[in-house]
N, C-alpha and C positions, 0 to 999 in steps of 0.2 A: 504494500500500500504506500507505503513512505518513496521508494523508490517511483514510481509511478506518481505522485506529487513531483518528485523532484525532475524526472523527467517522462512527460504525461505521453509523449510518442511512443515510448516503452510498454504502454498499456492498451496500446489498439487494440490488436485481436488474442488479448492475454486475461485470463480468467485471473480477479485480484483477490491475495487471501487479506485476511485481518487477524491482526497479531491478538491471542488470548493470553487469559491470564495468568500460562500456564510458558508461553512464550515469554510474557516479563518476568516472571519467573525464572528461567532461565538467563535469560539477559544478564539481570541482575549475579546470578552466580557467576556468569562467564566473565561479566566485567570485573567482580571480586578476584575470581582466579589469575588474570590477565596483573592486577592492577598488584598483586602476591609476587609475580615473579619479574616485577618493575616494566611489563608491557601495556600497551594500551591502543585502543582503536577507537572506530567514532561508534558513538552509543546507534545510530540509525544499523551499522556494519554489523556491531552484538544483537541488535535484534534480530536482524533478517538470517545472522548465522542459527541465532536459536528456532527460527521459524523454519528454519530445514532442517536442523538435528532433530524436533518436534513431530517432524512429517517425512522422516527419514529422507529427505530431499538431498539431492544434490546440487550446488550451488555453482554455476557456468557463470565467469566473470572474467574482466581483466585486473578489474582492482584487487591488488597486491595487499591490499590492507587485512584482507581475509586470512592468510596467511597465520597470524597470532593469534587467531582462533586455533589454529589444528596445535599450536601450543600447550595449550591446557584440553583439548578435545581432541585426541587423535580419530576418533571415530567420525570428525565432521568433515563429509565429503564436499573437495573442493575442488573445480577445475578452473582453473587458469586458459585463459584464452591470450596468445600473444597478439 
């Protein structure tokens, strides 16, 4: 949802989820964990990673920022697009 605000072209013909309480939930730990081993990322990036660890997603991106997520998640699948 937040990425599709941020750039709404993204969301044409893409079905949009919404983050539950169960994804801030997460969030919240990820960015505890991250913030434990002196890493950090943007709060929108913790969400959307929790929103596919939640929904066993995998997550297709170029943003490198996702990256310190698999830090403290090795389980959270990430693909990198050059």
């Amino acid at each position: 949802m937040f990425s599709a605000i941020e750039y709404p072209t993204a969301a044409g013909n893409c079905e949009i989820l919404y983050p539950d309480v169960k994804d801030y939930e997460l969030a919240l730990h990820l960015a505890t964990k991250l913030r434990a081993i002196g890493r950090s990322t943007e709060a929108i990036d913790i969400l959307n990673a929790a929103m596919c660890l939640n929904r066993d997603f995998e997550l297709v991106t170029k943003d490198k920022d996702y990256e310190q997520i698999s830090k403290v998640r090795p389980d959270f699948k990430l693909k990198l697009l050059h």
